[in-house]
C-alpha positions as CSV (number, residue, x, y, z in Angstrom):
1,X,19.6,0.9,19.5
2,X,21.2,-0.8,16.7
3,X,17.7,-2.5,15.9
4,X,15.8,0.5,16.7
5,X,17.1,2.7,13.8
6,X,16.7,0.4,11.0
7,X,12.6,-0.8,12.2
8,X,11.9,2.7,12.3
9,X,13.6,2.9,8.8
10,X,11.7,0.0,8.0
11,X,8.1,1.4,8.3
12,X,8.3,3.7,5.4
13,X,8.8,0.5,3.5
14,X,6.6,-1.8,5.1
15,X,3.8,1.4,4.1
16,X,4.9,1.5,0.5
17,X,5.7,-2.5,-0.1
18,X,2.1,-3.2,1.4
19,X,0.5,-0.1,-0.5
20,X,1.5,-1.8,-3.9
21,X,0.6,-4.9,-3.4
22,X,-3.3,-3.6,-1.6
23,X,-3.7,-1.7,-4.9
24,X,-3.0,-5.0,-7.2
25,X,-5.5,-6.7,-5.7
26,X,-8.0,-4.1,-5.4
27,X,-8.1,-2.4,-9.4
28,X,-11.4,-4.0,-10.6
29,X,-13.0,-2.5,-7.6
30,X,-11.9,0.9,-7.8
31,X,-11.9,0.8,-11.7
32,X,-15.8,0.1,-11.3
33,X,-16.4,3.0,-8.9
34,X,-14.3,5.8,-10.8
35,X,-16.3,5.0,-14.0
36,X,-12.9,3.2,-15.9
37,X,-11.7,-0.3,-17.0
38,X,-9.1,-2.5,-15.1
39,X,-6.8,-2.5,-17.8
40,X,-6.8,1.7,-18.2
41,X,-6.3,2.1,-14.6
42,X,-3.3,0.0,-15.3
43,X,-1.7,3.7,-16.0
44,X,-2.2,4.7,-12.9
45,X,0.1,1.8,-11.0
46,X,2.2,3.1,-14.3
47,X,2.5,6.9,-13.4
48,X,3.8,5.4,-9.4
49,X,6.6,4.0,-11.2
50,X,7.7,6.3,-13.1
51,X,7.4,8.9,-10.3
52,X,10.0,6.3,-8.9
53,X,12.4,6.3,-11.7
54,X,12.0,10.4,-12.4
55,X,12.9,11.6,-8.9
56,X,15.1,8.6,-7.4
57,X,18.4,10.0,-8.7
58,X,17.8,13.4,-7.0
59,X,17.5,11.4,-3.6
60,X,20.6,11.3,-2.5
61,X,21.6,15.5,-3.4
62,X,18.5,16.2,-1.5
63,X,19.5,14.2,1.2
64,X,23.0,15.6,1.6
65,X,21.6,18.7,0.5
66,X,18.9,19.3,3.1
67,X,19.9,16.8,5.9
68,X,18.9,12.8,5.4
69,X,16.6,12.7,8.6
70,X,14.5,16.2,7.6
71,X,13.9,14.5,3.8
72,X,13.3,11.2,5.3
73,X,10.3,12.8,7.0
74,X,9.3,14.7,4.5
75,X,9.2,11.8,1.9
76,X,6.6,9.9,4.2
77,X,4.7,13.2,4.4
78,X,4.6,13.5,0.6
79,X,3.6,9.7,0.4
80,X,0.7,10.3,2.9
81,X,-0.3,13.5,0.8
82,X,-1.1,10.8,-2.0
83,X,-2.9,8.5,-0.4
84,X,-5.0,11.3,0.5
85,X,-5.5,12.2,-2.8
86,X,-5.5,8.9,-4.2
87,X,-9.0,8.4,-1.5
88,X,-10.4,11.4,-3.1
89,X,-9.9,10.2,-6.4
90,X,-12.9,10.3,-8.6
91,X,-11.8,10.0,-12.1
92,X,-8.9,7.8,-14.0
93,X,-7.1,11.4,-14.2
94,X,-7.3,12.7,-10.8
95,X,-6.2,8.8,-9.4
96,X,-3.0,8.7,-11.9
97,X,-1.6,12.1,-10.6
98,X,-2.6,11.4,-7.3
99,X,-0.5,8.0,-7.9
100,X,2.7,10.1,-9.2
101,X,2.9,12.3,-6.5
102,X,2.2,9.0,-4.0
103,X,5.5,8.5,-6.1
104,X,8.0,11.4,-5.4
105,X,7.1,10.5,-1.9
106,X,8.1,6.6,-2.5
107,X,11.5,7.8,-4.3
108,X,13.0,9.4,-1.7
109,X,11.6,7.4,1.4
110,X,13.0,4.3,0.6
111,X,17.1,5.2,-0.5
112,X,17.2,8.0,1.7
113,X,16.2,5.1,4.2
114,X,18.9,3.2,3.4
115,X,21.2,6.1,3.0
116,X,20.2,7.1,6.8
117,X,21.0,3.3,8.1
118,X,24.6,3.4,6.0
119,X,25.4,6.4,7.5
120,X,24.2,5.4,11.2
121,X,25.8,2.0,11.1
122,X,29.5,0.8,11.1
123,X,31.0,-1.4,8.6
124,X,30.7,-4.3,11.1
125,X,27.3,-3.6,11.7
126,X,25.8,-3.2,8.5
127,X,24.7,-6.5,7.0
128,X,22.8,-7.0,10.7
129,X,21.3,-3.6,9.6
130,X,20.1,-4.3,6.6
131,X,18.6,-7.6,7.6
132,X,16.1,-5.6,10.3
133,X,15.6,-3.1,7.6
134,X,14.2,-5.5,5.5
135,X,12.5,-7.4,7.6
136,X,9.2,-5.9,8.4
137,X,9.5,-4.8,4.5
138,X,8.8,-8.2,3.5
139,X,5.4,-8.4,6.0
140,X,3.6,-5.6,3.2
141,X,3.5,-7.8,0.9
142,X,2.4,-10.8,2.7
143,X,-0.4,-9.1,4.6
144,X,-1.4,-6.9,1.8
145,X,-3.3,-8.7,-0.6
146,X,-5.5,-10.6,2.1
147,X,-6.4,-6.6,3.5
148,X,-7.1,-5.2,0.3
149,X,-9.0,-8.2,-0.7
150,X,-10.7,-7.4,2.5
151,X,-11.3,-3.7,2.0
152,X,-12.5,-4.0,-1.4
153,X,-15.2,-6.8,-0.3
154,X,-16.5,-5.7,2.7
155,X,-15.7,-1.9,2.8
156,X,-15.3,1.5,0.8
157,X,-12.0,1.0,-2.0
158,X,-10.9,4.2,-0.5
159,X,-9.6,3.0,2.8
160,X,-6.5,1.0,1.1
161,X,-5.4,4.3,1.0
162,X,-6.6,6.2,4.2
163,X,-5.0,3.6,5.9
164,X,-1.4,4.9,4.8
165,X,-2.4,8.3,7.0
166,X,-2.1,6.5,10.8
167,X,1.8,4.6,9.7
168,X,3.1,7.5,8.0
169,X,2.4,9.4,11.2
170,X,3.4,6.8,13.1
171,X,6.8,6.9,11.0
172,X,7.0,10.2,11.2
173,X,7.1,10.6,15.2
174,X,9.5,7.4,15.1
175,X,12.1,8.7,12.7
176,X,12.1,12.6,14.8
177,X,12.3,10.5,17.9
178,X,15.2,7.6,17.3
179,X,16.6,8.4,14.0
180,X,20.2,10.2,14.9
181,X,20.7,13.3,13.4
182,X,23.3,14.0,10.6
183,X,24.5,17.2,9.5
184,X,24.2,18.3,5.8
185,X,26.8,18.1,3.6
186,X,28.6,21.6,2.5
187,X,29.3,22.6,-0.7
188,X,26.5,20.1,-2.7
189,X,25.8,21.3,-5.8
190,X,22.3,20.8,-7.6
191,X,23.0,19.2,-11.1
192,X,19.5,20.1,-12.8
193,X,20.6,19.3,-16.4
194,X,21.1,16.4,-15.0
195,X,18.2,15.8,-13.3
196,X,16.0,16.7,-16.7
197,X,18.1,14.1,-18.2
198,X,18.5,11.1,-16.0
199,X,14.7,11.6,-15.0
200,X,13.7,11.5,-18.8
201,X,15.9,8.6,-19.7
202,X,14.3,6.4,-16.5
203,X,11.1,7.3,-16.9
204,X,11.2,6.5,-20.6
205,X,12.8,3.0,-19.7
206,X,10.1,2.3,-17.3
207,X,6.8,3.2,-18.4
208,X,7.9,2.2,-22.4
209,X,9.2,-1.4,-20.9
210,X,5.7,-1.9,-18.8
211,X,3.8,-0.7,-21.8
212,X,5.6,-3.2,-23.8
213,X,4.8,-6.0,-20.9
214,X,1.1,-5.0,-20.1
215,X,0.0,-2.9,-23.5
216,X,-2.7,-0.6,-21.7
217,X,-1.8,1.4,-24.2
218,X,-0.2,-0.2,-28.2
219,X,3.0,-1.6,-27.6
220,X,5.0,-0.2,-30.2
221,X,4.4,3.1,-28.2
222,X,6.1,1.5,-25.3
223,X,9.0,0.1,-27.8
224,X,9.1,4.1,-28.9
225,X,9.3,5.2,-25.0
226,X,11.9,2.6,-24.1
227,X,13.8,3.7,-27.1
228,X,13.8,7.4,-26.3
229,X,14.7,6.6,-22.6
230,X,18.1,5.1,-24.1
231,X,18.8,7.9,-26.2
232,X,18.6,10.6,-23.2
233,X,20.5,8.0,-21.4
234,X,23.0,8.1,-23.4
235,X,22.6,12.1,-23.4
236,X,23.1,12.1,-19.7
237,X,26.3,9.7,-19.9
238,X,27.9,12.3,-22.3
239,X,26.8,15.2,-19.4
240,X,28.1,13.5,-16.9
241,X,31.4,13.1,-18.2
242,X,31.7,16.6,-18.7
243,X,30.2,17.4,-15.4
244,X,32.0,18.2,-12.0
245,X,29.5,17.2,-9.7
246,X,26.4,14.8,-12.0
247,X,23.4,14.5,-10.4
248,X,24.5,10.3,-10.9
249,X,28.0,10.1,-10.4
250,X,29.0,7.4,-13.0
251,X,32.9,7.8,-12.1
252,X,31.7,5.8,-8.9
253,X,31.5,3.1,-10.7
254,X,35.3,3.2,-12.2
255,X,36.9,3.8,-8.6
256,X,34.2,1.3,-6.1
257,X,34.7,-2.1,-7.3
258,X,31.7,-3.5,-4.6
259,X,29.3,-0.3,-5.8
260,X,29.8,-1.8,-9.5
261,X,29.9,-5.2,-9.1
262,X,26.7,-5.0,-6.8
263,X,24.6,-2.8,-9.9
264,X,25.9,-4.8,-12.2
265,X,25.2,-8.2,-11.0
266,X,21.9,-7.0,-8.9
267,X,20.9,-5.3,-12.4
268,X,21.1,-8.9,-13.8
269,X,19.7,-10.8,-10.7
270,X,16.3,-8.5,-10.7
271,X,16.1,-8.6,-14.7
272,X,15.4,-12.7,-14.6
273,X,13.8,-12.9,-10.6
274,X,11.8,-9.8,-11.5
275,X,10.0,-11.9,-14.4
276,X,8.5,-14.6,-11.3
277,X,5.6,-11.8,-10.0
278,X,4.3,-11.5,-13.7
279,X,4.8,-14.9,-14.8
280,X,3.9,-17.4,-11.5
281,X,0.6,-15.4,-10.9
282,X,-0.3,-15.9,-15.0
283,X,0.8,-19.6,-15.1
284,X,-1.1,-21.0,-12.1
285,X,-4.3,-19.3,-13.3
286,X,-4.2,-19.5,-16.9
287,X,-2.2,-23.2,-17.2
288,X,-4.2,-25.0,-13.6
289,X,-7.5,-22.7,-12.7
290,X,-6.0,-21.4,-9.6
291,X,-8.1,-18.7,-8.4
292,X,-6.3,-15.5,-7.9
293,X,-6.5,-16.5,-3.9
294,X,-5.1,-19.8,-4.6
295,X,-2.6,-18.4,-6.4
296,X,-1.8,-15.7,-4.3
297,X,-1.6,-18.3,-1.3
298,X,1.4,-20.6,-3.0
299,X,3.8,-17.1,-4.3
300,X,3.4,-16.2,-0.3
301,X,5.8,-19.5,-0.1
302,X,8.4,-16.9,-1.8
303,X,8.4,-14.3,1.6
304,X,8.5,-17.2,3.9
305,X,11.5,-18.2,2.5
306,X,13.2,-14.9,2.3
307,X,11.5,-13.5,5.9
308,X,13.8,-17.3,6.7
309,X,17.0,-15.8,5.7
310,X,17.0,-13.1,7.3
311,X,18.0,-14.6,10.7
312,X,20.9,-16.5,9.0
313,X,22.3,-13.8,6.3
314,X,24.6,-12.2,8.6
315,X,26.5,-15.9,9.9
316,X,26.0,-17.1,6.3
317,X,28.2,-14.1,4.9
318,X,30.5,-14.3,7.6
319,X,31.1,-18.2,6.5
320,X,31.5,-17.6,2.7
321,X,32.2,-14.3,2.0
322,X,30.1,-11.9,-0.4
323,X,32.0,-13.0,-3.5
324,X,30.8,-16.7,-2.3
325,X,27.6,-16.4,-1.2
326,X,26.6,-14.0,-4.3
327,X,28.4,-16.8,-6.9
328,X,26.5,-19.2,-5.6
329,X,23.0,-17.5,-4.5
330,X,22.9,-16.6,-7.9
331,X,23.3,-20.4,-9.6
332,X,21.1,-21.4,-6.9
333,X,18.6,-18.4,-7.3
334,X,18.6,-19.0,-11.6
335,X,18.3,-22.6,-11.2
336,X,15.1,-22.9,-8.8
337,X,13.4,-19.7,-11.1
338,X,13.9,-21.9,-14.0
339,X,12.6,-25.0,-12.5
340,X,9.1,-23.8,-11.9
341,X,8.4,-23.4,-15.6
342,X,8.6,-27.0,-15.5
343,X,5.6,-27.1,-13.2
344,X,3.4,-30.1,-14.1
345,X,-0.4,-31.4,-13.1
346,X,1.4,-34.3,-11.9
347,X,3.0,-32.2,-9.5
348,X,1.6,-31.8,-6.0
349,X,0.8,-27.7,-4.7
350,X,3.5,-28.6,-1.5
351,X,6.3,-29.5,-4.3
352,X,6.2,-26.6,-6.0
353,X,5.5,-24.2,-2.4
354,X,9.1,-25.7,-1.4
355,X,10.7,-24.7,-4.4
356,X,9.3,-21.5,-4.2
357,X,10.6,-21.5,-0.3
358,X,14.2,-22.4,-1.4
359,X,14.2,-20.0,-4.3
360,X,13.0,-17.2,-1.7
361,X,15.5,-18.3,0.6
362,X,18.5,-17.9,-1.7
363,X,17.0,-14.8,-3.2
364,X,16.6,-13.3,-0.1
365,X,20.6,-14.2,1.0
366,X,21.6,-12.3,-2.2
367,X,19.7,-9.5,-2.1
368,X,20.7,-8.8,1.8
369,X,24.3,-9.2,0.8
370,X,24.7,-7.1,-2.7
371,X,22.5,-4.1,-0.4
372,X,25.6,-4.0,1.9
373,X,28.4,-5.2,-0.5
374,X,27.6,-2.4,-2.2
375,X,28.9,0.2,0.1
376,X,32.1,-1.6,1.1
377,X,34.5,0.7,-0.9
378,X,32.4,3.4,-1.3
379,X,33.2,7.0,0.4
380,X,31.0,8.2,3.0
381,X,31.0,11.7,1.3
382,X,29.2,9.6,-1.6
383,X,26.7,7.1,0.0
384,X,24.0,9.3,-1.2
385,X,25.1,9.1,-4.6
386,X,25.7,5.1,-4.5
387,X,21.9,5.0,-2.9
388,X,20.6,6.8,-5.6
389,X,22.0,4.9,-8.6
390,X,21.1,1.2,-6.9
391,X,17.3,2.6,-6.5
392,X,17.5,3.7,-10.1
393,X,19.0,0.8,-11.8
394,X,16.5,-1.3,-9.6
395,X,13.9,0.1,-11.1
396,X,15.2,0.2,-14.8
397,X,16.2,-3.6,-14.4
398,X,12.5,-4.8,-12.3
399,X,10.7,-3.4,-15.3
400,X,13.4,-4.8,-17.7
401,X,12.4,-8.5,-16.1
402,X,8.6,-7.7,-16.4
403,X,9.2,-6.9,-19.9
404,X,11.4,-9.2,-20.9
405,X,8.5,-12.4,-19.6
406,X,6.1,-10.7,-22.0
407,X,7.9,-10.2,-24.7
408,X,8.5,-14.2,-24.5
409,X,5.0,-15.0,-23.5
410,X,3.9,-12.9,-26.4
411,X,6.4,-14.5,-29.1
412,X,4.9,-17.7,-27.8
413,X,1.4,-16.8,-28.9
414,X,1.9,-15.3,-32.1
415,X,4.2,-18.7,-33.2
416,X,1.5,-21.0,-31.3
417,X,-1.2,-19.3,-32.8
418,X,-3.9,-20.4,-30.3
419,X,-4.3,-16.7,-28.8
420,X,-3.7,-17.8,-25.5
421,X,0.2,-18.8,-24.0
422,X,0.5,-22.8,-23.6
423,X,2.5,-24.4,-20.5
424,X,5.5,-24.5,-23.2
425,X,5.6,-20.7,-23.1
426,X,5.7,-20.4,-19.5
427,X,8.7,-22.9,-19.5
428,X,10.7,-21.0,-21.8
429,X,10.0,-17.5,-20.1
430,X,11.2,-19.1,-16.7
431,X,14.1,-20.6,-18.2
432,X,15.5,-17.5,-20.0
433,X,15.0,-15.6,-16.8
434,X,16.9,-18.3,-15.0
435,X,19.6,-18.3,-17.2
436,X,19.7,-14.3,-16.8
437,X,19.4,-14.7,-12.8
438,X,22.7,-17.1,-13.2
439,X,24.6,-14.4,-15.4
440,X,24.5,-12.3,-12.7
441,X,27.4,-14.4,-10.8
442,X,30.0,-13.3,-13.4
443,X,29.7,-9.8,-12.0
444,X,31.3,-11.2,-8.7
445,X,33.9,-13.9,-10.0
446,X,36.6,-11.5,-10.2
447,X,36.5,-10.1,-7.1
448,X,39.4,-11.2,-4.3
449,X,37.5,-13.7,-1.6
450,X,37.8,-11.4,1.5
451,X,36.3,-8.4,-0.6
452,X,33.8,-6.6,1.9
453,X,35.1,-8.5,5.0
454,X,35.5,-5.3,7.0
455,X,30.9,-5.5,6.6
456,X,30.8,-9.8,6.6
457,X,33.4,-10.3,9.1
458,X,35.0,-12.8,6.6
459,X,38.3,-14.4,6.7
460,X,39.9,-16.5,3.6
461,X,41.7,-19.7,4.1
462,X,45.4,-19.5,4.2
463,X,46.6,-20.8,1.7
């Protein structure tokens, strides 16, 4: 039973990993039928994200609110209502809403997921959770590239999405089968002030920072965006401090040292690791004439490494602790990002797949352990609102990363003045995210050696 719960967690984001990662491969195709370019449809895989970042912080009030499992279901339902529409799209229009509402479906399946396994899982138990949680998770993106490369060849575009209609339903029947019930929380209140603000100040982060990183639309709009999202941010900050029960309960971040540490330092981590999608991809095809296959094939090294660690997170924390393991996954994470901007013809395509293997490896070690870390000190009465503000700062600090290789690869252009980024731009974008994957281990320094080990079962060393 303890395995059961957190696969049938699992498929709600194994359906929305692989349903991102179908679409990326897929947009020429569908961009041709619907009558648009690539690039403008770019605004619809936009409008999914910040879906994400508008209705995440809500996820957790709805969830104590209305009952975790009932809004668990309900999420997959939404997210199957837009694939539906998404396979019915016809126009650039009708495909971006249908993408935002495939969105308020994805915000609340995949923290009220983790919410649900917090909740259904003792302390001891909850790095083992996690680690089945994530597990099928990781398959999406491996198998989902090859089937929409598949789809789009060989059959209608429109079946990436109908596909998402059979595992929702299977999900569905799962989670109202094995997933246990827990009771609503009393008393929630519904902080919509909040809401307008924390939505506006996420969405403005995330859609002006991928405007600024892929400019479907002028940059200096995105710059504008990203701008405005800080100043509502900074709106809702001030609410919040004047408001019993935020919709985002910053004060958990003064009174949980593991909740703080864990968005902190994770904030960090994702900020340089979430630069490698957008920069490995550009670099093999642009710098050594991969093919997009070819390329594709050597990242998949990445998920073998992480799928890897999953078997040995839980002994692995047990041995060193989360303050160790996150210290040094993070060194070991920055250094091996940084090391593939130094990616040479010389080098052979194996060298560089088991670098990619190790980096996925450690990656995958911190990521497991910050997800359960974070809850260690945290209230039970206030999971949901932990949940809620790692989903959010995860999404604020992915597009952060994205944003933050552009604007390098970008500077490198304009100074080069060729048009096109050289192998010396790619270096310096990998090692500036390295260097910002390694910052993350300050976030953790401080913290006592057996912090958490009521989750990792760790003991210090008398000394």
């Amino acid at each position: 039973m303890k395995r059961i719960v957190p696969l049938v967690l699992a498929v709600a984001l194994f359906m929305e990993n692989m349903d991102s990662t179908v679409i990326a491969t897929s947009l020429a195709t569908i961009a041709r039928d619907i009558g648009t370019s690539p690039i403008a449809l770019k605004l619809a895989l936009t409008s999914y994200y910040v879906s994400l970042a508008i209705f995440i912080p809500i996820s957790g009030r709805m969830a104590d609110r209305l009952g975790a499992k009932l809004v668990f279901q309900g999420a997959i339902a939404v997210f199957m209502l837009g694939s539906l529409a998404c396979a019915f799209a016809n126009s650039l229009e009708s495909f971006v809403l249908a993408r935002f509402l495939q969105g308020m479906g994805g915000a609340m399946m995949t923290p009220v997921g983790r919410l649900l396994l917090v909740r259904a899982s003792s302390k001891s138990d909850l790095v083992g959770a996690m680690t089945w949680f994530s597990i099928p998770a990781m398959i999406g993106p491996l198998v989902g590239p090859p089937i929409g490369g598949a789809i789009a060849t060989y059959a209608d575009w429109r079946w990436i999405f109908l596909i998402n209609l059979p595992i929702g339903a299977i999900g569905i029947l799962l989670a109202r089968r094995f997933l246990p019930h827990i009771d609503p929380i009393r008393g929630v209140a519904f902080d919509w002030p909040g809401f307008a603000l924390s939505g506006l100040a996420c969405a403005g982060l995330v859609f002006g920072l991928s405007v600024v990183s892929l400019p479907a639309l002028p940059p200096v709009m995105g710059a504008g965006l990203a701008g405005l999202g800080l100043v509502f941010a900074a709106l809702y900050v001030r609410h919040a401090r004047r408001t019993k029960t935020p919709v985002l309960d910053l004060g958990l971040l003064g009174t949980a040292p593991s909740l703080r540490a864990s968005v902190i330092g994770g904030a960090l981590f994702r900020i340089g690791t979430g630069a490698q999608p957008f920069l490995l991809p550009l670099m093999l095809q642009l710098g050594f004439g991969f093919t997009p296959l070819q390329s594709g094939l050597v990242t998949a090294s990445t998920v073998g490494g992480a799928m890897a660690m999953k078997f040995l997170a839980r002994p692995m924390l047990k041995r060193f602790g989360f303050r160790g393991a996150l210290v040094h996954t993070s060194i070991v994470g920055g250094l091996s990002l940084a090391a593939i901007g130094l990616y040479r013809p010389e080098w052979t395509v194996p060298a560089l797949m088991l670098l990619l293997l190790v980096g996925g490896f450690f990656r995958s070690l911190f990521f497991t352990g910050v997800n359960a870390f974070a809850f260690a000190d945290v209230p039970g009465s206030k999971a949901g609102d932990a949940t809620a503000m790692l989903a959010a700062f995860q999404q604020v600090s992915i597009a952060m990363g994205v944003a933050l290789a552009g604007g390098i690869l970008e500077a490198g252009i304009v100074i080069g003045g060729t048009g096109e980024a050289a192998l010396i731009d790619f270096t310096i974008a990998f090692a500036v995210a390295g260097l910002v994957t390694c910052s993350a281990l300050f976030a953790f320094l401080r913290l006592p050696a057996t912090a958490g080990a009521e989750l990792s079962g760790h003991r210090a060393p008398a000394e």
